[in-house]
C-alpha positions as CSV (number, residue, x, y, z in Angstrom):
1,X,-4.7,235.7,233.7
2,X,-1.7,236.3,236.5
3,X,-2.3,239.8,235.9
4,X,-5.9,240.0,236.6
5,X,-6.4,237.7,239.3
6,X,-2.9,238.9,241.5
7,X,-5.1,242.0,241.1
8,X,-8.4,241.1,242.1
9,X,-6.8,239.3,245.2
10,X,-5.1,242.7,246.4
11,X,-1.1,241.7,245.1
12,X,-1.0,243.2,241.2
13,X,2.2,241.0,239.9
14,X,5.1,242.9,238.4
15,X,5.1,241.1,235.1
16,X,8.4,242.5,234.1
17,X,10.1,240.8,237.1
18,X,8.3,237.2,236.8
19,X,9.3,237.4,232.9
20,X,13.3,238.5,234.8
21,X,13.0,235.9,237.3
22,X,13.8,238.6,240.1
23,X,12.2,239.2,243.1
24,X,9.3,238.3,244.0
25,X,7.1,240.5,241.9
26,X,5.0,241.7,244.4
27,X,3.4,238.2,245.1
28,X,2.9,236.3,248.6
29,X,5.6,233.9,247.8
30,X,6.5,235.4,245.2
31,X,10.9,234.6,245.3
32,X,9.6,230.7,245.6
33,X,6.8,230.8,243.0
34,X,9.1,232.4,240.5
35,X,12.0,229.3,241.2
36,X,10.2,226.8,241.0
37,X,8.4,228.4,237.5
38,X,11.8,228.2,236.4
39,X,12.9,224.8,237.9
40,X,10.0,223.6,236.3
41,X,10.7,224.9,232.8
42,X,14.5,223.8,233.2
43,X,16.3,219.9,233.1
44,X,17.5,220.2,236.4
45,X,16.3,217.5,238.8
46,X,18.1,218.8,241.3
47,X,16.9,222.7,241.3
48,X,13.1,221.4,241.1
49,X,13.2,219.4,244.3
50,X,15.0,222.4,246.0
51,X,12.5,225.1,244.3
52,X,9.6,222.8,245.1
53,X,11.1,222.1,249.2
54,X,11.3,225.6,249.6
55,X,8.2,226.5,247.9
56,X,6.8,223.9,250.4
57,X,8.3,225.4,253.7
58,X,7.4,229.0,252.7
59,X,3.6,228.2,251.1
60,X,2.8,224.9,252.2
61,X,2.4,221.5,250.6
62,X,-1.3,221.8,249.2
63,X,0.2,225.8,247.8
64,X,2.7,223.8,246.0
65,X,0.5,220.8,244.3
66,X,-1.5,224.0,243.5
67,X,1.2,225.9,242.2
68,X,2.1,222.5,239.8
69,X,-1.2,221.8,238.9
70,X,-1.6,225.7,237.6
71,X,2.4,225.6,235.8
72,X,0.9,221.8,234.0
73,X,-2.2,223.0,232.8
74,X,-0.8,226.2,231.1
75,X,1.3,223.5,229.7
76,X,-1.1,221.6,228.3
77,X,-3.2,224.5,226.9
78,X,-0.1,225.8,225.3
79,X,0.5,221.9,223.3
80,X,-3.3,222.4,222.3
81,X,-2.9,225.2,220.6
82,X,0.0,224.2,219.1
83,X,-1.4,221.1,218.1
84,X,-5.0,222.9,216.3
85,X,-2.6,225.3,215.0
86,X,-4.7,228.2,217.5
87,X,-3.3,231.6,216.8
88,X,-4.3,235.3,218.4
89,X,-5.9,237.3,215.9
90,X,-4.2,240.0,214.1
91,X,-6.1,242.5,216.3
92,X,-5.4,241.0,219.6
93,X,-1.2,240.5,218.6
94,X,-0.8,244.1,217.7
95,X,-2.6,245.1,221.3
96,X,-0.4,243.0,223.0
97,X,2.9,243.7,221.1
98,X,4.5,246.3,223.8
99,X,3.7,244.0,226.7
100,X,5.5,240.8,224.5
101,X,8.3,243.0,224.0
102,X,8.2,244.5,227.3
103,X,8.4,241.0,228.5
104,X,11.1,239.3,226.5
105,X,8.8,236.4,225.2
106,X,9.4,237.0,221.6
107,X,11.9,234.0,221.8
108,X,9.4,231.1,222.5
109,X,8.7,228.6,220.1
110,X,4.8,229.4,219.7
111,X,5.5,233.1,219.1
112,X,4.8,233.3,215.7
């Protein structure tokens, strides 16, 4: 989905350097969006009220609520389809297999 629409609003995101955490993939805001992805995905209370101040003084407050709302419903669509036991068809997992591997998510939990 970050693919398509950072390409449909003019900014295509470097997947490679979201999935590094470097940079700022080519995104408005991109350095703070990508720390506060991983502030978000981490335990430290500390490093998500920094990642979510400066996310606020680059973007804005109503960016960041955005930002949160966008990081808790991937969240939640990912615990669904754990949940209903969802998986990609066969077809659709071998078209996507250099881009996993390109992007070092083999190691998650729901990559099966």
């Amino acid at each position: 989905m970050l693919s398509w629409s950072s390409t449909q609003e003019g900014h295509p995101a470097d997947l490679t350097a979201i999935a590094d955490g470097s940079g700022d993939a080519g995104l408005p805001f991109g350095a703070e969006l990508i720390a506060f992805t991983e502030a978000i995905g981490g335990y430290d209370d500390e490093a998500l009220a920094a990642a979510r101040a400066a996310l606020v003084l680059a973007a804005g407050e109503a960016f960041m609520v955005d930002a949160a709302a966008v990081a808790a419903n991937f969240e939640m669509m990912t615990r669904v389809a754990d949940g209903t036991g969802a998986r990609f068809p066969d077809d659709v997992v071998r078209e996507r297999t250099a881009m996993i591997g390109d992007l070092g998510i083999t190691g998650f939990t729901s990559a099966r």
